[in-house]
SEKOL-397027 format. One line per 3 residues: number of its first residue (from 0); their letters; for each residue x, y, z of C-alpha. Coordinates in nm, 3 decimals. Layout:
SEKOL-397027
NUM	A	X Y Z | ...
//
This chain:
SEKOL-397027
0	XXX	0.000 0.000 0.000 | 0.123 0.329 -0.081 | 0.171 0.612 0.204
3	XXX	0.211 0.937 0.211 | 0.566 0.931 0.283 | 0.653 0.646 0.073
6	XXX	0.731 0.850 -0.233 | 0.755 1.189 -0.316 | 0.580 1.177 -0.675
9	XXX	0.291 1.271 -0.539 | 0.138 1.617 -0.702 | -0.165 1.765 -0.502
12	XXX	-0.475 1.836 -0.692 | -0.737 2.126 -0.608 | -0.977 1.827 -0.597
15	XXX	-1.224 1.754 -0.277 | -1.442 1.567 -0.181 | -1.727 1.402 0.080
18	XXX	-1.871 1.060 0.143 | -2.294 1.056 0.147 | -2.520 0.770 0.173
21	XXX	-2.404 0.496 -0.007 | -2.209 0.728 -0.234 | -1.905 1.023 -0.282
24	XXX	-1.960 1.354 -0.360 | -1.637 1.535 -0.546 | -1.565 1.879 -0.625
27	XXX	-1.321 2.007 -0.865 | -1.196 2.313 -0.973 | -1.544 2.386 -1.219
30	XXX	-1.775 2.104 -1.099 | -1.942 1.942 -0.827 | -2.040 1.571 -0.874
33	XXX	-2.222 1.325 -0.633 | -2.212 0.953 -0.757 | -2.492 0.701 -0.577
36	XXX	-2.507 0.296 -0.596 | -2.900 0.314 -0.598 | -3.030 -0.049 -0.422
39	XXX	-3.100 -0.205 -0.796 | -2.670 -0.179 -0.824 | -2.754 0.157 -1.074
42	XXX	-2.471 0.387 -1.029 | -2.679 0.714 -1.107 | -2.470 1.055 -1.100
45	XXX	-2.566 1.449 -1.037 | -2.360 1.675 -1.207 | -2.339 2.093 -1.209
48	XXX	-2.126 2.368 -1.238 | -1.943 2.576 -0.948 | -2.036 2.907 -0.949
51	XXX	-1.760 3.167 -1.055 | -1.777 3.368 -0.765 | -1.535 3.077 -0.603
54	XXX	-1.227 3.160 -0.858 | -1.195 3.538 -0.710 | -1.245 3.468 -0.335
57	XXX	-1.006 3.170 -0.411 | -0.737 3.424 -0.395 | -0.763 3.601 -0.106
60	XXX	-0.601 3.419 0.178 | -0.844 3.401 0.490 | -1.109 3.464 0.288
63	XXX	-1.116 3.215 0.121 | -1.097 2.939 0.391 | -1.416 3.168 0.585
66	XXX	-1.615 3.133 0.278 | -1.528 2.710 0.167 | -1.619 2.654 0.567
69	XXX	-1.977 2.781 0.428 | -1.967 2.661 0.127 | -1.871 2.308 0.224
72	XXX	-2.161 2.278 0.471 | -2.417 2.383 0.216 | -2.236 2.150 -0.081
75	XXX	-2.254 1.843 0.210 | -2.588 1.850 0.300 | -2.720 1.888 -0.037
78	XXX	-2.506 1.631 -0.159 | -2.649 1.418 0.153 | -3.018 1.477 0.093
81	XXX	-2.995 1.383 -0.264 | -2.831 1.060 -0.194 | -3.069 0.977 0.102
84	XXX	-3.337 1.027 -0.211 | -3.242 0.666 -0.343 | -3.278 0.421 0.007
87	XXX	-3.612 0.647 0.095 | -3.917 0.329 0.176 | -4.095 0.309 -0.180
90	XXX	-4.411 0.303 -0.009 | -4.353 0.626 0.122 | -4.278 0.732 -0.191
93	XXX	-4.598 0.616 -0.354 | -4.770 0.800 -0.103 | -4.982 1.072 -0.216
96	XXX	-5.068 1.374 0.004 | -5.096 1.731 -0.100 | -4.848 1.975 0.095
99	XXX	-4.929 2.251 0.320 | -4.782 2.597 0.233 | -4.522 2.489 0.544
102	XXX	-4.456 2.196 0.410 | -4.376 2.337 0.088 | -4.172 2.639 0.243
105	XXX	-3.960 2.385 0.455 | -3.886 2.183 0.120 | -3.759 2.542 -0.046
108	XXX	-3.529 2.642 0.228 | -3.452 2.251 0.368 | -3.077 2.277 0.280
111	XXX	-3.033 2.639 0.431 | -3.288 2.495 0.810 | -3.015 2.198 0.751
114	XXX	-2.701 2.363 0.762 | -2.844 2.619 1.053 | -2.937 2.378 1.278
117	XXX	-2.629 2.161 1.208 | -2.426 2.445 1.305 | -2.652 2.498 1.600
120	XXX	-2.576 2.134 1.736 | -2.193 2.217 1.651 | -2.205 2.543 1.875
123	XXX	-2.352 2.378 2.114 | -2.157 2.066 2.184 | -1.810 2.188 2.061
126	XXX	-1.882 2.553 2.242 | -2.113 2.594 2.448 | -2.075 2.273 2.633
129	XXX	-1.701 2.312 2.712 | -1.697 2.591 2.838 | -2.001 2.576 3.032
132	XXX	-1.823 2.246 3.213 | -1.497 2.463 3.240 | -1.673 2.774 3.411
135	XXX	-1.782 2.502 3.648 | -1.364 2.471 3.769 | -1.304 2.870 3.745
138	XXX	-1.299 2.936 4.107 | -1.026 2.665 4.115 | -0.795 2.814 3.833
141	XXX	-0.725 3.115 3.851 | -0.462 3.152 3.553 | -0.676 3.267 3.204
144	XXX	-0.386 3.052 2.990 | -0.478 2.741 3.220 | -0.871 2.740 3.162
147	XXX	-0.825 2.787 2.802 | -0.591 2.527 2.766 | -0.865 2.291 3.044
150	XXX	-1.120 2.401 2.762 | -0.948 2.331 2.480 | -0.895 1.973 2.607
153	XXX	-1.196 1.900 2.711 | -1.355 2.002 2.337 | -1.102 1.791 2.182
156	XXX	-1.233 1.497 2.429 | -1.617 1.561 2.352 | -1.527 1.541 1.986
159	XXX	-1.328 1.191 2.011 | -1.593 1.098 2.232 | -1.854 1.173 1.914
162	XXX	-1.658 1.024 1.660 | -1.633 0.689 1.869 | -1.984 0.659 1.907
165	XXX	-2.128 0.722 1.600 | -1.851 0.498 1.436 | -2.022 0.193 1.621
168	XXX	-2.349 0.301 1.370 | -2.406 0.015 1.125 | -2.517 0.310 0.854
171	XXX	-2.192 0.566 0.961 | -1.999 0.243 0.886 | -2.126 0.203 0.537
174	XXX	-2.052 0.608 0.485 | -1.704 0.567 0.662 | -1.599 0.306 0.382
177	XXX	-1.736 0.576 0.095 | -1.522 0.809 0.268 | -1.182 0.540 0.270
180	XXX	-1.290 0.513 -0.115 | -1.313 0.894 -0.161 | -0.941 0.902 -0.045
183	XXX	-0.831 0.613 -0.204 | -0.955 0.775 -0.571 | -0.773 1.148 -0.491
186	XXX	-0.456 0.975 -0.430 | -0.443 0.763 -0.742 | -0.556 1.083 -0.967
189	XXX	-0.271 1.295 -0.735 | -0.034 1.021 -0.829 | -0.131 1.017 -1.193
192	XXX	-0.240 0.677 -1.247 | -0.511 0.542 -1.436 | -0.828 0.574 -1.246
195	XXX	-0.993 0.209 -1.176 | -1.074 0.033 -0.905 | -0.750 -0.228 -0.923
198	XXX	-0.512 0.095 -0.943 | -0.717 0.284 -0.647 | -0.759 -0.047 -0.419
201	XXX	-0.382 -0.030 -0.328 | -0.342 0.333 -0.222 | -0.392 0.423 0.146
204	XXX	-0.718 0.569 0.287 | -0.563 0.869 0.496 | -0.525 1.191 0.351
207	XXX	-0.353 1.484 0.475 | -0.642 1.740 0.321 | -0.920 1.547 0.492
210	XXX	-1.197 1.711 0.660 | -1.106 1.531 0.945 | -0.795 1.647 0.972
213	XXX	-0.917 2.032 0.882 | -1.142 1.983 1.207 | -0.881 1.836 1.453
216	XXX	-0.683 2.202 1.320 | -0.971 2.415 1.421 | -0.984 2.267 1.724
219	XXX	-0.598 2.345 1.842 | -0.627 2.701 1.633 | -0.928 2.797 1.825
222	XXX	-0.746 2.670 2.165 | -0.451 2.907 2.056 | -0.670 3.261 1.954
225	XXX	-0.887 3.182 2.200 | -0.628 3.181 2.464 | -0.575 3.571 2.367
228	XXX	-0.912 3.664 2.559 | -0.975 3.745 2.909 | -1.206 3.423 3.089
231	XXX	-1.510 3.709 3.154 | -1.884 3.580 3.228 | -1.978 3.335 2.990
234	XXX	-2.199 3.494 2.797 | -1.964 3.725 2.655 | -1.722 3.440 2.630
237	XXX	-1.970 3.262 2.387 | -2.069 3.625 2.220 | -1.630 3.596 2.136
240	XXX	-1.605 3.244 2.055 | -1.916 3.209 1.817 | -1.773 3.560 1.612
243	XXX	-1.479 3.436 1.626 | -1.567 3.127 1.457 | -1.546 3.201 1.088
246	XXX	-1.159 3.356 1.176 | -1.040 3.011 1.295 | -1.188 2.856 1.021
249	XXX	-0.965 3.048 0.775 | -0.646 3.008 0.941 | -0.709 2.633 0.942
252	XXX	-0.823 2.643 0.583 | -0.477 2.786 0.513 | -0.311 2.539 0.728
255	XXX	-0.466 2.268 0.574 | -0.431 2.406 0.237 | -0.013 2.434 0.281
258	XXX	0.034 2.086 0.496 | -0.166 1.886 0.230 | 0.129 2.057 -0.058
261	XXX	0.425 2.070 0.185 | 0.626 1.743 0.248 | 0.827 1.940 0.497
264	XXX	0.866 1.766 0.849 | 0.639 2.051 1.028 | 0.367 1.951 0.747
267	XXX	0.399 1.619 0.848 | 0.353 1.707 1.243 | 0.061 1.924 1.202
270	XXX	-0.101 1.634 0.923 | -0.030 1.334 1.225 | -0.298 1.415 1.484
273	XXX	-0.538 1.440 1.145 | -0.444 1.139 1.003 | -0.481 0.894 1.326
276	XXX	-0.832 1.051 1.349 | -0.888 0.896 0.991 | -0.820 0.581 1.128
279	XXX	-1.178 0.635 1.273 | -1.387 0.808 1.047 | -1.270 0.614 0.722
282	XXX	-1.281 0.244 0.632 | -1.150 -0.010 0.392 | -1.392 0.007 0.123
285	XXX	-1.493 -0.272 -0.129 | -1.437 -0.247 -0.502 | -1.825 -0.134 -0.576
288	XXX	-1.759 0.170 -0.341 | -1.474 0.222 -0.518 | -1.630 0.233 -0.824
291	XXX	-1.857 0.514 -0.707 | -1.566 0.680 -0.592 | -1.400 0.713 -0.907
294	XXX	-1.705 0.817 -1.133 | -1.799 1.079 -0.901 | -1.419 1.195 -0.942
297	XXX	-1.404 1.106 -1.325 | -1.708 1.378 -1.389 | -1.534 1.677 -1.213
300	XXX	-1.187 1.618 -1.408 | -1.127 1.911 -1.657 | -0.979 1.854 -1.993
303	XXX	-0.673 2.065 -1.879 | -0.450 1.858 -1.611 | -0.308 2.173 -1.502
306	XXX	-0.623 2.319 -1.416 | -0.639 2.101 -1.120 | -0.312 2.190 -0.973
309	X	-0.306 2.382 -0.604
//
């Protein structure tokens, strides 16, 4: 199996991507495609266009990593709702009942009430919770350094504790070994072989620009800026750390961004903690996943390699 550090041939492409129900979703540099195994065996694929607005924020440092953040929630649970489309009961399907004006105003705005109460839950357990439990040991510690550093731990335990136990979910297990295949395909296109599933099967299934590992670095940036604050009552200390949010997010971004080129020992540190997390939230996949892998991949490809370059 080939590693990261096995060779240095390697050329990182400004290609991405996300595992869904019983499928991948991959974004390139002009397209966004999800690929689904539907229960018949049909692999049946959505295709579209990026819109342009992505090449000039692309440039701006910061920026850019604020606005993907957003963009990458939206893109996921889209991608997820149109792939839970294809297991949905048949019955339920067949069903015939005329929608109420909410009904029909949820189903409008159902990715946009998705991605706000998804970042609601995230706030809440990754925030709010830590430092409600910390504020608990303040008249204990008295140094500010100390209960930001207590905090920080404690959110980085709450989120190992979350990926544990929804990787013991028979269905996150299925999406787990989409998101092993997802790797698998990026690092045979990055090493420019020919894309099928004999040539992906024998590449490893942690990545260094893995959405994993982006999360792990928002969790030790935010520890870090965080750190810069007084501890003051905690409303005003969620007030910071919720504004604050979209500024960690583009500092990782460009963290991310550089460790996933670099092959630099320091890139290599920062990639580590990142990379064992993989071990959780990706699985061997079989060759069928892997097929979806690589068609999703195949139909974001542009006719120019160097397109795809970082």
């Amino acid at each position: 199996m080939i590693t990261r550090t096995s060779e240095n041939r390697i050329k990182p492409k400004a290609v991405g991507g996300q595992a869904v129900i019983e499928g991948v979703m991959m974004k390139g540099v002009e397209d966004v495609a999800i690929a689904v195994r539907k229960p018949d065996g049909e692999i049946v694929v959505s295709r579209e266009k990026l819109k342009g607005k992505r090449k000039v924020i692309s440039k701006i440092p910061i920026l850019r990593g604020m606005y993907a953040f957003v963009d990458s929630m939206v893109l996921g649970v889209r991608a997820l709702m149109y792939s839970a489309e294809f297991i949905e009961d048949e019955e339920e399907k067949e069903k015939e009942k005329k929608p109420s004006k909410f009904d029909e105003l949820v189903e409008k705005n159902i990715v946009w009430i998705s991605v706000v109460i998804s970042v609601l839950f995230s706030v809440g357990l990754f925030i709010l919770l830590p430092t409600v439990i910390v504020g608990a040991f303040r008249n204990f510690i008295s140094s500010n350094l100390m209960l930001n550093g207590v905090e920080g731990i404690v959110r980085i335990m709450i989120f190992l504790g979350y990926l544990l136990a929804i990787s013991n979910m028979k269905d996150i297990k299925r999406v787990f070994e989409y998101h092993g295949a997802e790797h698998k395909a990026i690092f045979c296109y990055e090493y420019g072989e020919e894309l099928t599933a004999e040539n992906v099967r024998k590449h490893g299934r942690l990545h260094p620009r893995c959405g994993t590992s982006f999360l792990f670095i928002v969790m030790i940036v935010s520890i870090l800026l965080f750190s810069l604050f007084t501890w003051s009552n905690i409303f005003i200390r969620l007030v910071i750390r919720i504004l604050l949010i979209p500024v960690v997010a583009g500092i990782s971004y460009e963290i991310i961004k550089w460790a996933g080129k670099s092959r630099s020992k320091l890139s290599c540190i920062i990639s580590t903690p990142g990379m064992w997390l993989q071990k959780i939230t990706t699985r061997e996949p079989d060759d069928k996943q892997i097929e979806v892998a690589v068609e999703a991949l195949k139909n974001v490809l542009t006719a120019d390699p160097e397109a795809d370059n970082w």
